[in-house]
PDB file of the backbone (N, CA, C, O) and the ligand in Angstrom, with CONECT records:
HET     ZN  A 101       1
ATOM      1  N   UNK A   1      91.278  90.657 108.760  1.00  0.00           N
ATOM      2  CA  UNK A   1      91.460  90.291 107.346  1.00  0.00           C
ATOM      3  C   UNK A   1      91.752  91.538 106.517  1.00  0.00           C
ATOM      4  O   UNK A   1      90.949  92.468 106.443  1.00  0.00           O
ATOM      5  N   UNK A   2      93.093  91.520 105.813  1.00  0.00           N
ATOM      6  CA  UNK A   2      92.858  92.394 104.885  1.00  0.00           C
ATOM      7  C   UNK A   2      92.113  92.883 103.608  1.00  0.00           C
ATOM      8  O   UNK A   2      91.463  92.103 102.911  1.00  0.00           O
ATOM      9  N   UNK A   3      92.230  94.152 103.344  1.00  0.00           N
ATOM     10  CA  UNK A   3      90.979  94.047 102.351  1.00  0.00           C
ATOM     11  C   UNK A   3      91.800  94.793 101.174  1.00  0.00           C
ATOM     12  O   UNK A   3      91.324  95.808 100.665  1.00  0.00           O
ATOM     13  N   UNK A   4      93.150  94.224 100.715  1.00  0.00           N
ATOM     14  CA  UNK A   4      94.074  95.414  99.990  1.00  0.00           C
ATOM     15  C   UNK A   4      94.526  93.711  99.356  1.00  0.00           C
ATOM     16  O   UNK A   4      94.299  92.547  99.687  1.00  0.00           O
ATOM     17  N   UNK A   5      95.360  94.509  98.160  1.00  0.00           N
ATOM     18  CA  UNK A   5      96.516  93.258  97.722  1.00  0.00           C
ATOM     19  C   UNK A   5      97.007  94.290  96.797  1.00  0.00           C
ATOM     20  O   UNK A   5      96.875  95.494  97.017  1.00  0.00           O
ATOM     21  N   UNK A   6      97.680  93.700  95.567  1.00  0.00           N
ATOM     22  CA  UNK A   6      99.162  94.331  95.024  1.00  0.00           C
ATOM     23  C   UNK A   6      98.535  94.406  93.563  1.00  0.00           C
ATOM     24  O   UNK A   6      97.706  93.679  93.016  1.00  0.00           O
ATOM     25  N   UNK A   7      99.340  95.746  93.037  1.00  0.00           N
ATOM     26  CA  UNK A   7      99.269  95.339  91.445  1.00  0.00           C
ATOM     27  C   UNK A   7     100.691  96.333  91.272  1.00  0.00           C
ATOM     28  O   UNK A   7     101.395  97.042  91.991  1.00  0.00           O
ATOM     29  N   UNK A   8     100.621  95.892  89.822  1.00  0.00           N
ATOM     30  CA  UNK A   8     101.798  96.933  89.260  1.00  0.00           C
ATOM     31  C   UNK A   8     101.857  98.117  89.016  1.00  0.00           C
ATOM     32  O   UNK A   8     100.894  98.658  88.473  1.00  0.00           O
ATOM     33  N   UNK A   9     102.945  98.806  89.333  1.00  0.00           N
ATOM     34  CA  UNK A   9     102.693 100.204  89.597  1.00  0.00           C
ATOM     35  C   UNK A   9     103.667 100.536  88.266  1.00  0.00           C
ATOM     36  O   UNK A   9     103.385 101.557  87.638  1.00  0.00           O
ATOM     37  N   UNK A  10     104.590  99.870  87.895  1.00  0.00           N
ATOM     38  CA  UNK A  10     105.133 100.308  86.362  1.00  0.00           C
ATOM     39  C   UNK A  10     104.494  99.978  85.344  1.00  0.00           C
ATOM     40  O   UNK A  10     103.291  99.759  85.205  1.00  0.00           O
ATOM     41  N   UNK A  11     105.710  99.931  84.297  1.00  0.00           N
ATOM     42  CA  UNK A  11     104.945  99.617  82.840  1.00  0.00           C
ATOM     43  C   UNK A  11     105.260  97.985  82.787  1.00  0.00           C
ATOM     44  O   UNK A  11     105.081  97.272  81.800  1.00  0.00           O
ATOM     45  N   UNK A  12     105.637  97.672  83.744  1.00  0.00           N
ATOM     46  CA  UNK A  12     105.880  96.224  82.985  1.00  0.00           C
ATOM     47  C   UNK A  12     105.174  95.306  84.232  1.00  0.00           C
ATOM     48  O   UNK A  12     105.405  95.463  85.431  1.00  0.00           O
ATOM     49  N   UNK A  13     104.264  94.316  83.638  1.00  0.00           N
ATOM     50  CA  UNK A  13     103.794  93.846  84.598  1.00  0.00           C
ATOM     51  C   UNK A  13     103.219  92.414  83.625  1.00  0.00           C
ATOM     52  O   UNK A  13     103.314  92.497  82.400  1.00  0.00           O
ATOM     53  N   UNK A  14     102.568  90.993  84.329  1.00  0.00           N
ATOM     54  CA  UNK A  14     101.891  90.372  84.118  1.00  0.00           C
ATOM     55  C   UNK A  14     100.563  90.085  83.859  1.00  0.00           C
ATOM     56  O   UNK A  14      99.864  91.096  83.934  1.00  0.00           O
ATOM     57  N   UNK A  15      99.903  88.974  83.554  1.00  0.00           N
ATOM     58  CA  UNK A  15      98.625  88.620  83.633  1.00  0.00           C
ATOM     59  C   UNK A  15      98.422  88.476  85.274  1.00  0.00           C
ATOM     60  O   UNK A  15      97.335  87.934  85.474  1.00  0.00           O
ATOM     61  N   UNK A  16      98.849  88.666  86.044  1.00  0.00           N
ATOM     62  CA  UNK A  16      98.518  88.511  87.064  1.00  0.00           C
ATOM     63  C   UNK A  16      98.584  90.033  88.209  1.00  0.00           C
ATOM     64  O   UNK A  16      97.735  90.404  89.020  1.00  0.00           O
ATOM     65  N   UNK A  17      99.527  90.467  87.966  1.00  0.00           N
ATOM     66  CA  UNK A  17      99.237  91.533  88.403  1.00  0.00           C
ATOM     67  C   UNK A  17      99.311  92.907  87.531  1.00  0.00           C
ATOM     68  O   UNK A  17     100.052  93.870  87.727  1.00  0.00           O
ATOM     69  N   UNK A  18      98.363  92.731  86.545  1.00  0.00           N
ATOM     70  CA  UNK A  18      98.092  93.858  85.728  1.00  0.00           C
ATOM     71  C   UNK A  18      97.117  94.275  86.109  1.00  0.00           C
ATOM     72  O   UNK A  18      96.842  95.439  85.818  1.00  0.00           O
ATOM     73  N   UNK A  19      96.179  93.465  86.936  1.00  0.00           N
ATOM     74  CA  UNK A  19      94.436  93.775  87.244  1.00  0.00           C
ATOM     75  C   UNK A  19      94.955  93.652  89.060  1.00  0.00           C
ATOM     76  O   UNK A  19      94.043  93.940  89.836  1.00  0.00           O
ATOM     77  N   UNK A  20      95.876  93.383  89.507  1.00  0.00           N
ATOM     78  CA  UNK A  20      95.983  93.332  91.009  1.00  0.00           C
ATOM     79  C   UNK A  20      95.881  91.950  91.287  1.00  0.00           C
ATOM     80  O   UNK A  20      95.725  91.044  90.468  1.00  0.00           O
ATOM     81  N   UNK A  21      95.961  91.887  92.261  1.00  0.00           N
ATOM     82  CA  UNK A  21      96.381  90.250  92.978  1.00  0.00           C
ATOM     83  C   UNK A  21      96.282  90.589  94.447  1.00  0.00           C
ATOM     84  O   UNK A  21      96.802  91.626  94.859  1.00  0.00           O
ATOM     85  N   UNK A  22      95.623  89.742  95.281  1.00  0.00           N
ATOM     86  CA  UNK A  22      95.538  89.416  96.584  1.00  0.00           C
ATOM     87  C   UNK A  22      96.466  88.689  97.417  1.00  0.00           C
ATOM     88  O   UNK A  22      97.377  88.804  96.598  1.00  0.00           O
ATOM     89  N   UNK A  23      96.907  88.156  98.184  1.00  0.00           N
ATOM     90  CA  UNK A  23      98.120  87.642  98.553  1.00  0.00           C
ATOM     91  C   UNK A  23      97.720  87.397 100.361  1.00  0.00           C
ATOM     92  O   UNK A  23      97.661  88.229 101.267  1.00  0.00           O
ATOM     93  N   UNK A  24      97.464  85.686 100.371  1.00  0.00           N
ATOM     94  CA  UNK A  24      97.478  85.705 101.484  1.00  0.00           C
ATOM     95  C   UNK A  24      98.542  85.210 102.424  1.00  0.00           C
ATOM     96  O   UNK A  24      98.825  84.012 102.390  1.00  0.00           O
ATOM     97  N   UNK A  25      99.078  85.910 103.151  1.00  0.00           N
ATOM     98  CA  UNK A  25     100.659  85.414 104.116  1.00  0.00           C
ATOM     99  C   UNK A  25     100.070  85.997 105.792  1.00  0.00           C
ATOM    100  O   UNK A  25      99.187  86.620 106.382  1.00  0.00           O
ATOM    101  N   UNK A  26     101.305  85.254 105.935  1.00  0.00           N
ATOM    102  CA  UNK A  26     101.157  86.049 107.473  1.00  0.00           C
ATOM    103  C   UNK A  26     101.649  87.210 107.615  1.00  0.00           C
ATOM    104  O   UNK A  26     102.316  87.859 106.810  1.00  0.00           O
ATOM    105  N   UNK A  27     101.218  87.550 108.950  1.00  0.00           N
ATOM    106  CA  UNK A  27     101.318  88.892 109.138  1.00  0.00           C
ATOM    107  C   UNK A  27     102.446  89.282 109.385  1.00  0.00           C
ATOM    108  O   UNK A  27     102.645  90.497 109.401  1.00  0.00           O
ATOM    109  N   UNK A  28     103.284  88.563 109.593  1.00  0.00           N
ATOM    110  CA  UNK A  28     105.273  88.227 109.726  1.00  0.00           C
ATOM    111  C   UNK A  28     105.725  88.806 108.662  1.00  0.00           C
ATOM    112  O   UNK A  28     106.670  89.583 108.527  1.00  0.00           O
ATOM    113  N   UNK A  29     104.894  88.324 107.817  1.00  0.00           N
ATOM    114  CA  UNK A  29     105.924  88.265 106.372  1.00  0.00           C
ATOM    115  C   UNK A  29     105.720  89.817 105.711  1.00  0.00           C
ATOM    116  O   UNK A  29     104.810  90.644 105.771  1.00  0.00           O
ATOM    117  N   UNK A  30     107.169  89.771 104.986  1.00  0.00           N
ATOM    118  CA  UNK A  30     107.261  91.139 104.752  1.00  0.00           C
ATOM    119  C   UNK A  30     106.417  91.393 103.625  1.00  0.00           C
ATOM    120  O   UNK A  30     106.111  90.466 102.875  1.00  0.00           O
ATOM    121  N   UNK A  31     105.895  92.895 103.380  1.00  0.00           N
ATOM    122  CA  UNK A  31     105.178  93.374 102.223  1.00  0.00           C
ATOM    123  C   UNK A  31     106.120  93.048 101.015  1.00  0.00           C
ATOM    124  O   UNK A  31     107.342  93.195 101.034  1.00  0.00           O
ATOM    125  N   UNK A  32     105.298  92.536  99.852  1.00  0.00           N
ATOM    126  CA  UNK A  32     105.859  92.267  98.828  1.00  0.00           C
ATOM    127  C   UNK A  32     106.151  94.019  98.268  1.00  0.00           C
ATOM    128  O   UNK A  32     105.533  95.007  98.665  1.00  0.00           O
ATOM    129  N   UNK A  33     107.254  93.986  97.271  1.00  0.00           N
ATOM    130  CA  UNK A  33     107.419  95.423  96.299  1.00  0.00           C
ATOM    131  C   UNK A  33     107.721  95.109  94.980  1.00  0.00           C
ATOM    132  O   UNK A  33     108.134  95.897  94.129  1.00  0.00           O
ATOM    133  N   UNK A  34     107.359  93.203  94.769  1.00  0.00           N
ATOM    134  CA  UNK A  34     107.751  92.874  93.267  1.00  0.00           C
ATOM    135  C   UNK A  34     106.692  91.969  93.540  1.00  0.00           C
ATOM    136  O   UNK A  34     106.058  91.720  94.566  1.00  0.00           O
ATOM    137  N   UNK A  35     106.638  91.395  92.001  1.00  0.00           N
ATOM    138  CA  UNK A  35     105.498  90.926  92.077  1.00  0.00           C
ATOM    139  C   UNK A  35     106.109  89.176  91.597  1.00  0.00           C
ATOM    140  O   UNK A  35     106.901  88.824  90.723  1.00  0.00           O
ATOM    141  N   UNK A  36     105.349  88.418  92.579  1.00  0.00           N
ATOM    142  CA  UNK A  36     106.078  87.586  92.568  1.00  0.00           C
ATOM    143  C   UNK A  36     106.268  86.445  91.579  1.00  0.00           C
ATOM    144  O   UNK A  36     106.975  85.468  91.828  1.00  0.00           O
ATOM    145  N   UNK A  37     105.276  86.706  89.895  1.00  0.00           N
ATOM    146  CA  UNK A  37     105.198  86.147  88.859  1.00  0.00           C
ATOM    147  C   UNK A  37     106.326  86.756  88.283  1.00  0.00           C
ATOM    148  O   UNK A  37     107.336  86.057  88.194  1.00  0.00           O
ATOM    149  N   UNK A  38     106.362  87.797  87.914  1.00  0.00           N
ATOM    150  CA  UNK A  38     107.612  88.415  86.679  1.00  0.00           C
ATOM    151  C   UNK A  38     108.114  89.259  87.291  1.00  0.00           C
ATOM    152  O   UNK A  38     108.642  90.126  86.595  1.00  0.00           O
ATOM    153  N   UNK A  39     108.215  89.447  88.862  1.00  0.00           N
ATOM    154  CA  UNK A  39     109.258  90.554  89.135  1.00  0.00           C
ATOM    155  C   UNK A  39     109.271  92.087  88.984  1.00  0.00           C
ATOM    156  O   UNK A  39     110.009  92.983  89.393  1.00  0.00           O
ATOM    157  N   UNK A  40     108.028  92.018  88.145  1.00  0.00           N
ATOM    158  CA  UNK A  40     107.758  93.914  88.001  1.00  0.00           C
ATOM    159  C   UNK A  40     107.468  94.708  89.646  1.00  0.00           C
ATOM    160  O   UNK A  40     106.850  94.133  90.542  1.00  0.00           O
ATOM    161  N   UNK A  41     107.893  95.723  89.743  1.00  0.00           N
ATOM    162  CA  UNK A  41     107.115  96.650  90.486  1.00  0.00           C
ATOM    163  C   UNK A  41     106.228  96.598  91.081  1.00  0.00           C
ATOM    164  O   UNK A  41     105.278  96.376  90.330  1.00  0.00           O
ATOM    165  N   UNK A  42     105.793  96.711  92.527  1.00  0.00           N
ATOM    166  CA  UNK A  42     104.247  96.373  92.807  1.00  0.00           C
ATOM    167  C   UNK A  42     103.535  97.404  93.706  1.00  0.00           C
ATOM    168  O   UNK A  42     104.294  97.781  94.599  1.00  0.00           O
ATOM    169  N   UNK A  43     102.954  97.678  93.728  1.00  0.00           N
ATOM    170  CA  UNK A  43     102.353  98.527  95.256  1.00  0.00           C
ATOM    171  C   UNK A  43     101.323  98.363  96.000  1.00  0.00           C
ATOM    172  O   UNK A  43     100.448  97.920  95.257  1.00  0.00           O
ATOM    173  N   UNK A  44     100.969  98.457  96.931  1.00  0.00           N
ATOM    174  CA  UNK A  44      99.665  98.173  97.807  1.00  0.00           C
ATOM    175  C   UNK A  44      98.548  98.793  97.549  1.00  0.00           C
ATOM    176  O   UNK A  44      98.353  99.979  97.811  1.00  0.00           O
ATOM    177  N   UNK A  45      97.611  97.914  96.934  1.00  0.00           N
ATOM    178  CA  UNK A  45      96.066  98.934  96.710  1.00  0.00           C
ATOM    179  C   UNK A  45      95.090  98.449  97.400  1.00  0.00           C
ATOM    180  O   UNK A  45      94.969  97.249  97.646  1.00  0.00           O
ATOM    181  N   UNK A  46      94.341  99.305  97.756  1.00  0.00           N
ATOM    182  CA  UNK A  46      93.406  99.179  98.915  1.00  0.00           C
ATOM    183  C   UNK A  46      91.885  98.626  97.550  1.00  0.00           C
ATOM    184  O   UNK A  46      91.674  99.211  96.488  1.00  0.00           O
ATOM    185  N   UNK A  47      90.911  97.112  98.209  1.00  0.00           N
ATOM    186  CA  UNK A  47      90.110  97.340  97.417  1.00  0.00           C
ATOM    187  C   UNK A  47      89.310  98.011  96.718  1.00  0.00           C
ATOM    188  O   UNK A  47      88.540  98.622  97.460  1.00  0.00           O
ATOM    189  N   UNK A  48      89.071  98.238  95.415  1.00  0.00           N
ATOM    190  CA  UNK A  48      88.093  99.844  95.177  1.00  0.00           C
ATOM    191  C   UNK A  48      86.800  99.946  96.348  1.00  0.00           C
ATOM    192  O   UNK A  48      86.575  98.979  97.075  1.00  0.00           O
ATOM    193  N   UNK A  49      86.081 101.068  96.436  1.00  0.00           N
ATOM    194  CA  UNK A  49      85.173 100.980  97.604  1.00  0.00           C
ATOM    195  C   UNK A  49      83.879 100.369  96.894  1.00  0.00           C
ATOM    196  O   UNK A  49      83.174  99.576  97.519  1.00  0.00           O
ATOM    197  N   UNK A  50      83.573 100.741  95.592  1.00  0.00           N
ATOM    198  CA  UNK A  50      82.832  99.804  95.056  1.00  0.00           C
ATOM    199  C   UNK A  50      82.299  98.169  95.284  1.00  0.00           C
ATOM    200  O   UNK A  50      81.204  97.632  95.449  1.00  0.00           O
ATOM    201  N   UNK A  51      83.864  97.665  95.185  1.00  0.00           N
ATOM    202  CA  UNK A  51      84.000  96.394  95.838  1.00  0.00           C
ATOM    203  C   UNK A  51      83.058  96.413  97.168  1.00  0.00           C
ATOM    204  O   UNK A  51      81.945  95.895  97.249  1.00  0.00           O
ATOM    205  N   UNK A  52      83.703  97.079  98.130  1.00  0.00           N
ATOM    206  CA  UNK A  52      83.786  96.445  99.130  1.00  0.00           C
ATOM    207  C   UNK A  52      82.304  97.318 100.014  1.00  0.00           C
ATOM    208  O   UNK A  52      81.866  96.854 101.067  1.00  0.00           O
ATOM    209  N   UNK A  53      81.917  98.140  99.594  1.00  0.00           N
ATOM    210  CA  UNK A  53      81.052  98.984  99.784  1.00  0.00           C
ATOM    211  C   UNK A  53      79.468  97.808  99.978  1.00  0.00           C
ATOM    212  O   UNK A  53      79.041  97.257  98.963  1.00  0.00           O
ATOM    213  N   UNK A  54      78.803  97.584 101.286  1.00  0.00           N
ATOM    214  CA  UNK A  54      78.167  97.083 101.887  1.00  0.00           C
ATOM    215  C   UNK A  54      78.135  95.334 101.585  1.00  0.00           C
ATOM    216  O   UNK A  54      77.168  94.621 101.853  1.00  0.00           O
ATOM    217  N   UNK A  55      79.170  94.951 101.091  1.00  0.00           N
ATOM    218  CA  UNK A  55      79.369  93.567 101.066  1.00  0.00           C
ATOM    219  C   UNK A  55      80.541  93.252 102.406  1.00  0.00           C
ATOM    220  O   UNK A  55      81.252  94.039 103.031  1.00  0.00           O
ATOM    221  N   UNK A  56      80.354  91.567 102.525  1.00  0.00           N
ATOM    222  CA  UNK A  56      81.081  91.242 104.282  1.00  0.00           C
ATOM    223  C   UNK A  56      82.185  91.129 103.451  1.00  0.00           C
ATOM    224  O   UNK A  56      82.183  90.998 102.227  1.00  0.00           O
ATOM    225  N   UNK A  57      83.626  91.223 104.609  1.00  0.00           N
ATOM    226  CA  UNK A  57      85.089  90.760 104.210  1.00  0.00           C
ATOM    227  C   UNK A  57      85.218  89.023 103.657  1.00  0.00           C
ATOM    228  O   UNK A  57      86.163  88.491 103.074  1.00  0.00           O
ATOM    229  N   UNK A  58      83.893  88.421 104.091  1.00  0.00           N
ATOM    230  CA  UNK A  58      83.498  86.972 103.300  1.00  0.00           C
ATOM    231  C   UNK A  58      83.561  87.275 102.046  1.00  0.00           C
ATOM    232  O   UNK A  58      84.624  87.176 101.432  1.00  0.00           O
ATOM    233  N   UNK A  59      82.367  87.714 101.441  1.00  0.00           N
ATOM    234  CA  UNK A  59      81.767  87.840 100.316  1.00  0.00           C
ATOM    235  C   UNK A  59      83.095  88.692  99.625  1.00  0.00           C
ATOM    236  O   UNK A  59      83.641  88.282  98.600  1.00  0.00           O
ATOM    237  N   UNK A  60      83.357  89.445 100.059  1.00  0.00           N
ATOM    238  CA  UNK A  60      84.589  90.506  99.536  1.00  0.00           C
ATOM    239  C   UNK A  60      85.704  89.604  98.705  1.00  0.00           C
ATOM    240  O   UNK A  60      86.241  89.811  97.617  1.00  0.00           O
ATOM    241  N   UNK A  61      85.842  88.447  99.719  1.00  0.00           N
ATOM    242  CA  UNK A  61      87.243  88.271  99.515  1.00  0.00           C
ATOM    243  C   UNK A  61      86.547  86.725  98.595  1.00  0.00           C
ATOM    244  O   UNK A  61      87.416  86.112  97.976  1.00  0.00           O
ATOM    245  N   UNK A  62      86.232  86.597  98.575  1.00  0.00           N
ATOM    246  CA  UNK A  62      85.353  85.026  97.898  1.00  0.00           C
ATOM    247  C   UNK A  62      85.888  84.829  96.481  1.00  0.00           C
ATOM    248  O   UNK A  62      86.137  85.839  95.823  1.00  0.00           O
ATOM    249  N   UNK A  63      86.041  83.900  96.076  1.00  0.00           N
ATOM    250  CA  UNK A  63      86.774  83.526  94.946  1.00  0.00           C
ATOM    251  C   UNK A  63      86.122  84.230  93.679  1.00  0.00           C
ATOM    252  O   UNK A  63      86.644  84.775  92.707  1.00  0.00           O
ATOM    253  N   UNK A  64      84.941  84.046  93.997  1.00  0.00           N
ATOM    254  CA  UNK A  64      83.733  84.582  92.846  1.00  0.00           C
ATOM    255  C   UNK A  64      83.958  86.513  92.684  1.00  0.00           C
ATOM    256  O   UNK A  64      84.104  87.073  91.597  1.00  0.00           O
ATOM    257  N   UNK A  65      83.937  87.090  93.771  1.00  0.00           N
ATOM    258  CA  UNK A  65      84.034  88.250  93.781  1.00  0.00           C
ATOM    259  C   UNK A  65      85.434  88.691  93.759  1.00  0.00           C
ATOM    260  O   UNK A  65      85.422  89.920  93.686  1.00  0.00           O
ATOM    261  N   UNK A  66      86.486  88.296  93.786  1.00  0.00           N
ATOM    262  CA  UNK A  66      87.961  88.364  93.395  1.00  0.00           C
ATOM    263  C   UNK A  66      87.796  88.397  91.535  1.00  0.00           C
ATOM    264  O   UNK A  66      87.805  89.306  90.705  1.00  0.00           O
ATOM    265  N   UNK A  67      87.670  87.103  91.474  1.00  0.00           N
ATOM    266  CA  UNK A  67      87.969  86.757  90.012  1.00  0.00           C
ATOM    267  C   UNK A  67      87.046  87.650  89.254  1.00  0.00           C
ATOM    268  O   UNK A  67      87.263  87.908  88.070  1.00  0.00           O
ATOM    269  N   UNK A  68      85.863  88.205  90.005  1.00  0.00           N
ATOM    270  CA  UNK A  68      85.030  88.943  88.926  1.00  0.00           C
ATOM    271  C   UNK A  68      85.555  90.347  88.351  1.00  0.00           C
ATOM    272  O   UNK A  68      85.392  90.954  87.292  1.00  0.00           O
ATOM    273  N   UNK A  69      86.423  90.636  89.811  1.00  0.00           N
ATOM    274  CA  UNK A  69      86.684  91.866  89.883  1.00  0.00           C
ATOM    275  C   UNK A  69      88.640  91.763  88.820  1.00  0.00           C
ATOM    276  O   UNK A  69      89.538  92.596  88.694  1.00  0.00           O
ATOM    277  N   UNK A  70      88.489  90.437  88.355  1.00  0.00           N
ATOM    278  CA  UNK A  70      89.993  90.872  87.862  1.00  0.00           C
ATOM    279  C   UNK A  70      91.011  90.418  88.769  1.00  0.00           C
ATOM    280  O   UNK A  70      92.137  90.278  88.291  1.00  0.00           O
ATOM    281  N   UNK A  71      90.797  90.108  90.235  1.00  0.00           N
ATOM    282  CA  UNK A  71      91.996  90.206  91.016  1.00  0.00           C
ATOM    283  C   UNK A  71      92.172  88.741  90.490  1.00  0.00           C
ATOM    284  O   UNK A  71      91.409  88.173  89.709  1.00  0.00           O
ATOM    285  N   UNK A  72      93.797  88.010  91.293  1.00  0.00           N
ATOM    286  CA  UNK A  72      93.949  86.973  91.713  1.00  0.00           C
ATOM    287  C   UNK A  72      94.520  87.037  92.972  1.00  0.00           C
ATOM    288  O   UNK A  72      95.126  87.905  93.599  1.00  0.00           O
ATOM    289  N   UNK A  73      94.124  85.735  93.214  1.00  0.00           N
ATOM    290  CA  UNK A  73      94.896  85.508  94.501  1.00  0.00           C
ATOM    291  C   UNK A  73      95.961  84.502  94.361  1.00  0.00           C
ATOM    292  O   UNK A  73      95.903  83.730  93.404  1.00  0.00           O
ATOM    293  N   UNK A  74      97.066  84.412  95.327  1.00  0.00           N
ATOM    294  CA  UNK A  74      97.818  84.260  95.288  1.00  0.00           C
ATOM    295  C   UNK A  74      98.433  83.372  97.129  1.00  0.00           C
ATOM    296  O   UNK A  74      98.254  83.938  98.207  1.00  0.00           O
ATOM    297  N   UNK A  75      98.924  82.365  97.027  1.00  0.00           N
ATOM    298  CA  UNK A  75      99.047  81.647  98.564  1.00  0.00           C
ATOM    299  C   UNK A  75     100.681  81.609  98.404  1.00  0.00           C
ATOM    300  O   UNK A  75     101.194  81.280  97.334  1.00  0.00           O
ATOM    301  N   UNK A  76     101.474  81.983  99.585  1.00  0.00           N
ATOM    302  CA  UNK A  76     102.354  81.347  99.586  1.00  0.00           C
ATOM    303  C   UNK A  76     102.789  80.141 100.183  1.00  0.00           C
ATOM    304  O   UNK A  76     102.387  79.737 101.274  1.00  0.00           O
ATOM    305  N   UNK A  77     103.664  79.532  99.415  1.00  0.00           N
ATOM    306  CA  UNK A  77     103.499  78.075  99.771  1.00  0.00           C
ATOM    307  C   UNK A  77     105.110  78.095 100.523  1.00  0.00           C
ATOM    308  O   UNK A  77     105.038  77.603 101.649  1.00  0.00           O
ATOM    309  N   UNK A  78     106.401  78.508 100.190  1.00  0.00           N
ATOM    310  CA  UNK A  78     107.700  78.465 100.838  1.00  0.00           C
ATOM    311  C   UNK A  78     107.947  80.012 100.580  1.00  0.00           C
ATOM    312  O   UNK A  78     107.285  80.730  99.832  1.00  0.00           O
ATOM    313  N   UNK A  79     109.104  80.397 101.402  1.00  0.00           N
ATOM    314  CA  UNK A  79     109.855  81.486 100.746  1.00  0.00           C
ATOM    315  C   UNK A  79     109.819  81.543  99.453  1.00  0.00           C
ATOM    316  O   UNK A  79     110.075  80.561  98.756  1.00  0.00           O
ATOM    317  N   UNK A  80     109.443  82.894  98.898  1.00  0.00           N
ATOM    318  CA  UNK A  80     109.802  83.587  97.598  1.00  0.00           C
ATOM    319  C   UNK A  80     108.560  82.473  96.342  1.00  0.00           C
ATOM    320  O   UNK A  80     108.533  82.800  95.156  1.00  0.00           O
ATOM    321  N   UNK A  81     107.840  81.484  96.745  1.00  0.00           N
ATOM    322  CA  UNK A  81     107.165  80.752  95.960  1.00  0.00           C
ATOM    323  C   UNK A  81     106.044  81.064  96.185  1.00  0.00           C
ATOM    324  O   UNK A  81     105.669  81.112  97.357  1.00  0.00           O
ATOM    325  N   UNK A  82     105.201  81.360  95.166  1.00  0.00           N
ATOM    326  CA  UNK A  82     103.880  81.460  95.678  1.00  0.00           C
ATOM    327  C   UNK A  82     103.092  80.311  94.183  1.00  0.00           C
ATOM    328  O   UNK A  82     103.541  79.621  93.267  1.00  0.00           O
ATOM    329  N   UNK A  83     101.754  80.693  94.711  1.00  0.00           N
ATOM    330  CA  UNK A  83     100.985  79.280  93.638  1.00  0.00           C
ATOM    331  C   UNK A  83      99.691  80.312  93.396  1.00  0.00           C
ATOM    332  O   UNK A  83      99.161  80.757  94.414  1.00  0.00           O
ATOM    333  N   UNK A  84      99.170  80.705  92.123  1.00  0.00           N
ATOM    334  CA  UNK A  84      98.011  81.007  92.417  1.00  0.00           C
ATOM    335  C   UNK A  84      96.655  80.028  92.616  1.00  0.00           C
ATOM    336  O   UNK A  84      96.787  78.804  92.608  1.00  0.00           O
ATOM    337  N   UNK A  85      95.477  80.599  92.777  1.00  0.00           N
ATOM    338  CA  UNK A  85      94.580  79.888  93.715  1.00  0.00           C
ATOM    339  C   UNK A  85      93.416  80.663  92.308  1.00  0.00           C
ATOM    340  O   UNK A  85      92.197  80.493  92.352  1.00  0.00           O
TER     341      UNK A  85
HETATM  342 ZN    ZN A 101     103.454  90.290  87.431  1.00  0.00          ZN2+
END
C-alpha cells in the first residue's frame, strides 16, 4: 500500500489538491503529473512522518485520518475520470 499521493506543486491548483490528494489506481497505471480536477501541476508527496509515524497503513490511510489531515482521496473510475471519495 502506498503511503504518498499528489498535490500541487504550482501556483495554480484546486480545493482538492491544494492540501494533497491520495489516489487509488493500479499499479499499471501511470503516475499522474496533473491533477485530475483542474489540470494544475502535481507532484508526488510522501505522507508527512507525523502522519504516519507509529500509526498502521489502516489507520493511515482511513477516511477519518485522510480528511483530518486535509488530504482527499480520489478513485479512478475509467481513463482520465476520477470521482472523489
Ligand atoms: Zn486541482
Amino acid at each position: 500500500m502506498p503511503t504518498y499521493g499528489y498535490r500541487a506543486c504550482g501556483e495554480k491548483h484546486c480545493d482538492v489538491c491544494e492540501h494533497g490528494f491520495e489516489l487509488f489506481q493500479n499499479i499499471s497505471d501511470e503516475a499522474l503529473d496533473k491533477c485530475p480536477m483542474c489540470g494544475a501541476p502535481v507532484e508526488k508527496v510522501f505522507f508527512p512522518p507525523h502522519i504516519s509515524t507509529g500509526t498502521s497503513t489502516k489507520e493511515l490511510l482511513s477516511d477519518k485520518n485522510i480528511k483530518k489531515h486535509g488530504f482527499t482521496k480520489l478513485v479512478r473510475e475509467e481513463k482520465g475520470k476520477y470521482r472523489k471519495i
